[in-house]
C-alpha positions in Angstrom: 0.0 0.0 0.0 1.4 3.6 -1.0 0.6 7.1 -0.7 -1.6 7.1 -3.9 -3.4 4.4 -2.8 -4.3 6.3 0.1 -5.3 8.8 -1.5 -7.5 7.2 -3.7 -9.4 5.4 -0.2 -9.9 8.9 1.3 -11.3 10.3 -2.3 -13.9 7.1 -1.9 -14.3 7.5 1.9 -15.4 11.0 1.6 -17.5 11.1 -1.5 -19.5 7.4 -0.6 -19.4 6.7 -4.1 -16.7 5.1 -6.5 -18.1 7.2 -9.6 -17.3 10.8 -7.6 -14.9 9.7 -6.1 -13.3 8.8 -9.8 -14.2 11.9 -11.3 -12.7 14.1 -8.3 -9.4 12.3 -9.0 -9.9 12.7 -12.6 -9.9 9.0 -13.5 -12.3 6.5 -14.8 -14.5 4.2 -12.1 -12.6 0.0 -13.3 -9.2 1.2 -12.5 -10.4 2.7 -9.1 -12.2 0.0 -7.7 -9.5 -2.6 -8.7 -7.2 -0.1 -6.3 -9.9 -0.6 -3.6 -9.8 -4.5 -4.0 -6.0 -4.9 -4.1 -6.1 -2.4 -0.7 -8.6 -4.7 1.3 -6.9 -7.9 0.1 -3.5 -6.5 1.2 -5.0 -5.7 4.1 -7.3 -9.0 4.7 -9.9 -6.4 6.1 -13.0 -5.2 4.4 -13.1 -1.6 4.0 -16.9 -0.5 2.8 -20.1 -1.3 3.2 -21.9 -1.3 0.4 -25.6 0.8 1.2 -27.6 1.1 -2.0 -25.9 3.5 -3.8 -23.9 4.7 -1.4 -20.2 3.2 0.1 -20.1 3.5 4.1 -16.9 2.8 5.9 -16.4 -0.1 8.4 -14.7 0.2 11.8 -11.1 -1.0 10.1 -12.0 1.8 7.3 -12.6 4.6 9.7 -9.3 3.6 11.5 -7.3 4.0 8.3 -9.7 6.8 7.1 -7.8 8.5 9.9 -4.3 7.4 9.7 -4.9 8.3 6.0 -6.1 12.1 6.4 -2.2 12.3 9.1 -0.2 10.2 6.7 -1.0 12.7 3.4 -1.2 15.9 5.5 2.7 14.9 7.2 3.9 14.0 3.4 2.2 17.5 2.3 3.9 19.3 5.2 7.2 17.8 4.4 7.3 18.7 0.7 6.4 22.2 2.0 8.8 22.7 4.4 11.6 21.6 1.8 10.4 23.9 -1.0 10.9 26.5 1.9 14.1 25.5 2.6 14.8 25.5 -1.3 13.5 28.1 -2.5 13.0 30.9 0.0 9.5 32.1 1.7 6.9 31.3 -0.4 3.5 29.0 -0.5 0.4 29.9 1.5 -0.9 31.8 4.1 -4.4 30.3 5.4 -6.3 32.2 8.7 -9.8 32.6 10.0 -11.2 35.1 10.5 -14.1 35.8 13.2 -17.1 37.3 12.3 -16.0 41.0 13.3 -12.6 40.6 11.9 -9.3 42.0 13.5 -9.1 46.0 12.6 -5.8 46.0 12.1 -5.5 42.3 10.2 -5.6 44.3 6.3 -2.7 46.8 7.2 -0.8 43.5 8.2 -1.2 41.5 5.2 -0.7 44.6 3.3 2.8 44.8 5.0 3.2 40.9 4.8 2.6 40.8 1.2 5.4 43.4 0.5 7.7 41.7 2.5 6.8 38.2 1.1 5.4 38.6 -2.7 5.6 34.9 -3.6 2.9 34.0 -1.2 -0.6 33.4 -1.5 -3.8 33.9 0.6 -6.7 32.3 1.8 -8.6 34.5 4.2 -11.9 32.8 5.6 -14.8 34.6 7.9 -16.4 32.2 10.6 -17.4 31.8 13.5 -14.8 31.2 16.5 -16.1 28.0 17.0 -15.6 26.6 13.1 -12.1 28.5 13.2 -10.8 26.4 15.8 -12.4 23.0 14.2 -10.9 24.1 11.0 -7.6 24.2 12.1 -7.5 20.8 14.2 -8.7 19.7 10.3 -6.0 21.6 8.6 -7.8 23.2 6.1 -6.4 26.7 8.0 -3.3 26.6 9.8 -4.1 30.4 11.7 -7.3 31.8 13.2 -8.4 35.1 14.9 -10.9 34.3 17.3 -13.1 35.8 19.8 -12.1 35.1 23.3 -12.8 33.4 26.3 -13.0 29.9 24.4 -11.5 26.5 25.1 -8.1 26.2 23.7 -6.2 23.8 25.2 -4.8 22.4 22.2 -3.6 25.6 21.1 -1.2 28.7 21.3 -2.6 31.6 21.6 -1.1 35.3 21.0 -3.5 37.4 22.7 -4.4 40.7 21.1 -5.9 44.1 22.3 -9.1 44.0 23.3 -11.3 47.1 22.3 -13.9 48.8 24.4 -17.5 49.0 23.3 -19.3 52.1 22.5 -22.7 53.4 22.3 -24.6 54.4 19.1 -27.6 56.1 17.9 -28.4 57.9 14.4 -26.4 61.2 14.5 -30.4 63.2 14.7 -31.5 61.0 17.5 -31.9 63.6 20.5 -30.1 63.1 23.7 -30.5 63.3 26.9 -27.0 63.8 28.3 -23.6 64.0 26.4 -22.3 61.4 29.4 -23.4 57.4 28.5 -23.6 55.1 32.1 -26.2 51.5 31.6 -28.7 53.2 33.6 -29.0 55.9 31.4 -28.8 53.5 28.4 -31.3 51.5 29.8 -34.0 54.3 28.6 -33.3 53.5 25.1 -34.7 51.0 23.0 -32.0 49.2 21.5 -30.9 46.7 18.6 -28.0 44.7 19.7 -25.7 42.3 17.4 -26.1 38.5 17.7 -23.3 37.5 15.6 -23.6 33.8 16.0 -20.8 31.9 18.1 -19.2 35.1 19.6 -21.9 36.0 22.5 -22.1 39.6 22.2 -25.9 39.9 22.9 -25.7 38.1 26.0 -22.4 39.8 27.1 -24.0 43.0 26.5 -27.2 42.6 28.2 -25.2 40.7 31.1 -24.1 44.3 31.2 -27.3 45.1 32.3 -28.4 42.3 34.4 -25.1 42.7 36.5 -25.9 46.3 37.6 -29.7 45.8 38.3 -30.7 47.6 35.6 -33.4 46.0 32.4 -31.9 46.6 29.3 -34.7 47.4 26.9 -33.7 45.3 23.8 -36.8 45.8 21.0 -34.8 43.7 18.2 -31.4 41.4 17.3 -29.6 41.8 14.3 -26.9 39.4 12.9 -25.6 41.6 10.0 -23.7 44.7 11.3 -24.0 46.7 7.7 -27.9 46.1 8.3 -27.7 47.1 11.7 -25.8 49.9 12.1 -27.8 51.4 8.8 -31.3 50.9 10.5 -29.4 52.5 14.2 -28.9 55.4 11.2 -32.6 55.7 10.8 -33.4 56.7 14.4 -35.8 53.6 15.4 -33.3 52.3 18.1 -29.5 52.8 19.7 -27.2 49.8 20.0 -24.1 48.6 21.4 -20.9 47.4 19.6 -16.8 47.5 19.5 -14.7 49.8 17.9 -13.7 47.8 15.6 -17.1 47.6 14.2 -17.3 51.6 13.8 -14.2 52.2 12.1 -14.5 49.0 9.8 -18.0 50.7 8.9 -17.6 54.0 8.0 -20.1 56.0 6.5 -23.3 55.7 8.2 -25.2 58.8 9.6 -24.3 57.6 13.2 -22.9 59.3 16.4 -21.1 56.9 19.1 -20.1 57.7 22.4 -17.7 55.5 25.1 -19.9 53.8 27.7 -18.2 55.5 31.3 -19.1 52.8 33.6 -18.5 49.8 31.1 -15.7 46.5 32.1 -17.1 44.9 28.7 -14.0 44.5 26.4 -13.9 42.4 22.8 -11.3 40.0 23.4 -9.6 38.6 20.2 -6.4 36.3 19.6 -4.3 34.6 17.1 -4.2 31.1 17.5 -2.6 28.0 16.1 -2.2 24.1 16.8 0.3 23.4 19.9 2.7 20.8 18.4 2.4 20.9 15.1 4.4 21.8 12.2 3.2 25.2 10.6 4.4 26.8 7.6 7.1 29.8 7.5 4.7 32.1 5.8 2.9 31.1 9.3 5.5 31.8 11.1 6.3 34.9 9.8 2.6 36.0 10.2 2.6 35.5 13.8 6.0 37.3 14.2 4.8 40.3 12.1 1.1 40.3 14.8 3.3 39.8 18.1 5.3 43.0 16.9 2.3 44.6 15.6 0.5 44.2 19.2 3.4 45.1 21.3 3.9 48.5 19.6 0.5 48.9 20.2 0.9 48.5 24.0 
């Protein structure tokens, strides 16, 4: 059994079918199952279950389904880290990004791609939560996530946090230039409920922590959408800077919130124990540097 072998039993285990899987490795269907035969007579162990049109794996296939997927990957990491070594920097950066992004992450890849021009990109929005399951997958080595969040398995560089402000449509009228949560509690408000980072509950647990009732009339999950209906006049809301200077241009005013301890906590994370890439590498340098001339 080889490397291309294996490859051609995770093509099968992950499209069920011998005629997908065929066509993703641009090949006819004969050749492929004769592979599949010659792997489970090798082996003396079935492999698939055949279920109507569709191929399930067995225990002893999920077993080498997963040795498989760490076999490939380390062979793929290896080639990679010789090219490096060959040829200078070059290959690919892949991070997630959460929902409300990192403010300063397109001034670094600006800078990153000047240093390093041979390098490509793969920049992907989701949630904290699919960020960290993409990486254990490998299809991302890098993620900025939202923070608190179990990540045991990882390293984490832990960036800035922002404050969050208060923002109504630049005619609303106000009552007083000076912004406490009991003085925010008389306005209705539309908060953000971007999904897997907790910032409606955080911000009404604002609220709840003081006493006070925060009176929420709506929940919105797209910040454009939000922050142009806030424009309107219907409702205030509550979000971090990073939002506000990502979305420039609305007829909004914001103010800081005096009595506030709520903070947007992001950070750069990455598998603990792992090989990752020198364009990686490099990334996290150019962030650690970034943050601490920040601070």
């Amino acid at each position: 059994m080889d490397i291309r072998q294996l490859r051609y039993f995770i093509a099968i285990a992950e499209e069920k079918q011998l005629t997908a899987a065929a066509d993703k490795l641009n090949m006819t269907q004969p050749p492929l199952g004769q592979q599949l035969r010659g792997m489970e007579e090798e082996l003396g162990v079935q492999l698939f279950i055949r279920n109507g049109k569709w191929m399930e794996l067995t225990e002893a296939g999920e077993t080498l389904y997963t040795h498989a997927l760490q076999l490939t990957k380390s062979l793929e990491e290896t080639a990679m880290e010789l090219q490096e070594m060959g040829l200078g920097m070059r290959g690919k950066l892949t991070i997630g990004v959460n929902t409300l992004s990192a403010l300063a992450l397109p001034m670094l890849l600006h800078t990153f791609k000047e240093r390093y021009p041979l390098v490509t990109y793969k920049i992907q929005q989701n949630e904290s939560a699919q960020i960290v399951r993409l990486i254990k997958e490998r299809s991302i080595e890098l993620g900025i996530v939202r923070l608190p969040l179990e990540l045991s398995d990882f390293e984490v560089l832990t960036l800035q946090p922002e404050p969050f402000y208060f923002v109504t449509g630049k005619g609303s009228p106000l009552d007083t230039p000076v912004f406490t949560y009991r003085v925010i509690q008389h306005y209705p408000l539309i908060l953000p409920s971007a999904e897997g980072l907790g910032l409606y509950q955080s911000i009404v647990g604002q609220f709840t922590d003081r006493g006070l009732t925060a009176n929420v009339i709506g929940e919105c999950s797209d910040i454009v959408t939000l922050l142009k209906w806030v424009s309107y006049g219907d409702a205030a809301t509550i979000v971090p800077e990073s939002v506000l200077q990502l979305h420039q241009g609305h007829e909004i005013q914001s103010f800081p919130i005096t009595d506030s301890d709520l903070q947007f906590a992001i950070g750069l994370i990455w598998l603990k124990g792992r090989y990752i890439t020198q364009a990686a590498k490099q990334f996290i340098e150019l962030m650690r540097v970034n943050e601490d001339t920040r601070q």
